[in-house]
Structures are given as structure tokens and as C-alpha cells.
N, C-alpha and C positions, 0 to 999 in steps of 0.2 A: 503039641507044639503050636504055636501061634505062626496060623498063616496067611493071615490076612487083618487087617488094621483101619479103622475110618479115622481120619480128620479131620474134625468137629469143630465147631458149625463155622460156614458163609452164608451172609444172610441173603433171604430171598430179592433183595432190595441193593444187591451187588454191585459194584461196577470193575470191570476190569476189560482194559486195552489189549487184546491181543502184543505179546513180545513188551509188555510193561516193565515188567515184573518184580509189581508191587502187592504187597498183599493192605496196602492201603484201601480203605473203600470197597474193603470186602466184607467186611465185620470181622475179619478172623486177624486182625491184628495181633501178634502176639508178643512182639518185643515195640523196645522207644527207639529203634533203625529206624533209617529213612525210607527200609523199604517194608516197613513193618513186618520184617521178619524171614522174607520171599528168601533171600540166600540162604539161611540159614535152615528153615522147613525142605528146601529144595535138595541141600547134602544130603540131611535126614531120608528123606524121601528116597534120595538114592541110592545110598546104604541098606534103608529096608528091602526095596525090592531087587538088590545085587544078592541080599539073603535069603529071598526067596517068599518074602512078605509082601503080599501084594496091596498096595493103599491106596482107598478111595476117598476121594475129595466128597463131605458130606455138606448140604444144606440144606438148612432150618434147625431143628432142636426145637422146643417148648419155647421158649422167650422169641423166636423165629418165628414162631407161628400164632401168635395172640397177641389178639385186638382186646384190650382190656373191657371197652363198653359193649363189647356185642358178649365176648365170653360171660361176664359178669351177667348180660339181661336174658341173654335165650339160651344159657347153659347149666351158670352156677343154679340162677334163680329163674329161669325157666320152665321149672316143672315139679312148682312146688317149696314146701321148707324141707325136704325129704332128702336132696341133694345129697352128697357125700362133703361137699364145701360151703353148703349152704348156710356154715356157722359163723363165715367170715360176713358174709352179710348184715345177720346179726348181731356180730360182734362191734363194728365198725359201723354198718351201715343203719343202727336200729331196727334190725327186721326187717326194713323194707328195702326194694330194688333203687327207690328214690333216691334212699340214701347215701347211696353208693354214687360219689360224684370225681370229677377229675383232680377236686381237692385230697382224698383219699386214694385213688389210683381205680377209681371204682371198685371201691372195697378189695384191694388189695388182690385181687382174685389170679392175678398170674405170679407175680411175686409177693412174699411177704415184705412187710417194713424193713425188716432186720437183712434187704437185700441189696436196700438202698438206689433202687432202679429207677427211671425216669421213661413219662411217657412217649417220648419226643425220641428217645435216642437207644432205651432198653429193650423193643420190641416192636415186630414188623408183624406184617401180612406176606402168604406170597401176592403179587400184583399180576395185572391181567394189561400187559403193555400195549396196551390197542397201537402206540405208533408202529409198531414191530411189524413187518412182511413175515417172519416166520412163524409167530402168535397168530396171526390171523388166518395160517395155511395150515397151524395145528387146531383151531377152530374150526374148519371148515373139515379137515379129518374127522371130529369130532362130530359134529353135528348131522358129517353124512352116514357114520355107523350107530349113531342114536335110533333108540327103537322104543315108538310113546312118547313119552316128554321132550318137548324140545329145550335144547339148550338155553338157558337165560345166563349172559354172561353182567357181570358189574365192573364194568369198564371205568365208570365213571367212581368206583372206591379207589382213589388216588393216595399215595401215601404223601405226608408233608401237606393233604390238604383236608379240607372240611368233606364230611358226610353226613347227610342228615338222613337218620332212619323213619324210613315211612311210616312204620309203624308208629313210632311214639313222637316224632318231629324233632328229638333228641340231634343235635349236630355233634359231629366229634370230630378228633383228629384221626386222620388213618394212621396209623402207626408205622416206621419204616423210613431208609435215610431215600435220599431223592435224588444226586447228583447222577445217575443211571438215568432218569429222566430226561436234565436238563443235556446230558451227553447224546441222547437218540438213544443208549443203549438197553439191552435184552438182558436182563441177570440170568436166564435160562441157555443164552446163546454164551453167557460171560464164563460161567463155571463150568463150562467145557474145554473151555481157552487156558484157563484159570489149571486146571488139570494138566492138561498139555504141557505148559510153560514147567509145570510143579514137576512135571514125571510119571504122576500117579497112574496108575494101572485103569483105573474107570471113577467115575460119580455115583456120588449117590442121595436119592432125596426122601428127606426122611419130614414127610407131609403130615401135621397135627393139626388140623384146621378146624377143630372142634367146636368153635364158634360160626365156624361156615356152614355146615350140617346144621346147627339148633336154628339158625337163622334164616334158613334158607330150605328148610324141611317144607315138604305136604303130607297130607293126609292127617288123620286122627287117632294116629299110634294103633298096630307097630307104622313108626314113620319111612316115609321113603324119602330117600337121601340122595336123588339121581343130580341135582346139579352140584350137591359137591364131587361126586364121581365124575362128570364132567370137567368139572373145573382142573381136579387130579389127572383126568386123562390127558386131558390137552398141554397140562405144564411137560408132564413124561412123552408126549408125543414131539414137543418142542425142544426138548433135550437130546432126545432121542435121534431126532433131524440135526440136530445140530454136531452131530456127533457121526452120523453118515456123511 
């Protein structure tokens, strides 16, 4: 029997008003209502768990979580033509990482063509909302149970804005909507609320930052990957708080 259910995806780049209850500007849109859909997921919602199904409100998924020019330079083509996608490269990009530009989606590497996705609106990051009091007290968690490396957080990869990779002086867009920003608000603090308002029994975050890892790796393989574990810690420690 089916007993338990997620409802897929809001994106990391959220916004939602406590008592709104809108599923506007969440990414999970799912009807052309005003309230993009919130009445409607919310009976559902309540139906299932009067049946004994218990749903949890999920965000990120794959498109949720890729940055098309980092994925593309320190993953697809990171380490090698050996890659497992490293044909899209190839294919699109002529062999090279160069080639791969924002006129191509950087060689297609999170979605195909035939998906018809756009950089601007198809795909976030999760963000590191420096304005936030409870980001900064799930940092400080984080940093005080750190053991060796210390945390380096990237505050300044803002989404809706430029980043220039030190590495290669490459600028791009951060991927991800932004009205969360301009509001003061937390999408970590929001999809808790977001849950609430829905019914749903808990959250849950389903974290693929694959480009965060290749980019942000030390050592000389096998690699160590402690600040994307960080970075993971502190969003689930923010959630976590928010939910106490």
C-alpha cells in the first residue's frame, strides 16, 4: 500500500508569505488559478493524509539544483572527455569546454534542446541568504561542529545576478527567481510555512548540487567535498530551526 507521498518540486529560490496561500512564486505552480493551485493541492493534501498517506512538501529536483556554467565546466567537462555526458560537449560544444556558451545553454548540459528550458527561469541554485538571522545561526552551527576545514561559504553567488568564476574570469548568471530577495525573505524558512498552510505531514529536500562539489572540491582525488557538506548541513539545520 502506498503510504507516504512527496510533492515535487519548490524551488530553492521560493517565496512564500506565511497565511498567503498562494502557491505563486514557489515554482510549483500547477494550475492558471489565481492561486496557482494552493486550494486545490491543499483538499488533495487533505484527503490523502485523512487516508492515511502522509505528504511531504519536496524541494529542489534536478532543474532545482543546476547552474548550467559551473555543471557544464567542473563536472560534465571537468575531468576529462571520459565523462558519462561528456558527449554533449562534443556534440554542441566542439569538444571543447569553450564551446559551451550561454548561446547553447552551455552545451545543453542540464536539459536537452527538445526541453525547451531557459536560463533565466528553468533552473536555480539553492542560495546562501546572508540577509537571513536564521542562515546565519545555521552557519554558526555549522562552523562550530566543523572539524579541519573550515567553512567557506559563497554568499556573494546571488541568483538574478552576475558571478564571475575565479577560476577562469567567466561571468554568468546565477540561476534562480529573486522576488524571495527583494521581499527579506528565507525559501528555507518559507517551505516550512509553505507545508503548514498545505497540511502536509513534513518537508523534505532533496539536495543535487553536483556542480557545487566539482567546483568547490580539494585535494587530488579521491576528492574531498567538506564544503559542500557544509553548505547541505546548514540549509537542513535552517529548516530544521525553522520547523522547531
Amino acid at each position: 500500500p502506498v503510504n507516504r507521498m512527496w510533492l515535487s518540486f519548490v524551488s530553492p529560490t521560493m517565496l512564500y508569505v506565511n497565511g498567503s496561500k498562494t502557491l505563486v512564486g514557489t515554482g510549483l505552480n500547477l494550475t492558471s488559478a489565481a492561486d496557482g493551485g494552493f486550494a486545490e493541492v491543499q483538499q488533495y493534501v487533505k484527503q490523502l493524509e485523512a487516508g492515511g498517506v502522509e505528504t511531504f512538501l519536496s524541494m529542489g529536483g534536478w532543474n532545482y539544483n543546476c547552474y548550467p556554467y559551473l555543471y557544464m565546466r567542473y563536472s560534465v567537462g571537468g575531468y576529462g572527455t571520459g565523462t558519462p555526458n561528456y558527449w554533449k560537449i562534443q556534440q554542441f560544444g566542439g569538444g571543447s569546454v569553450s564551446g559551451c556558451t550561454k548561446g547553447n545553454q552551455y552545451c545543453w548540459v542540464c536539459e536537452p534542446p527538445s526541453q525547451h528550458t531557459s536560463l533565466d527561469k528553468s533552473f536555480s541554485i539553492f542560495p546562501e541568504p546572508a540577509h537571513s538571522d536564521s542562515w546565519k545561526a545555521a552557519k554558526e552551527y555549522v562552523a562550530a561542529g566543523a572539524n579541519g576545514v573550515a567553512p567557506q561559504w559563497n554568499e556573494n553567488m546571488i541568483p538574478g545576478q552576475q558571478w564571475t568564476d575565479p577560476k577562469t574570469g567567466i561571468a554568468t548568471l546565477v540561476p534562480g527567481m529573486t522576488a524571495y530577495l527583494a521581499a527579506g525573505r528565507n525559501p528555507y524558512e518559507d517551505i516550512v510555512h509553505l507545508a503548514k498552510d498545505l497540511g502536509c505531514a513534513g518537508v523534505d529536500v532533496d539536495y543535487e548540487e553536483m556542480w557545487h562539489a566539482d567546483t568547490f572540491k580539494t585535494g587530488t582525488g579521491p576528492w574531498e567535498l567538506q564544503q559542500t557538506v557544509y553548505k547541505y548541513a546548514a540549509i537542513l539545520k535552517n529548516v530544521e530551526a525553522t520547523i522547531r
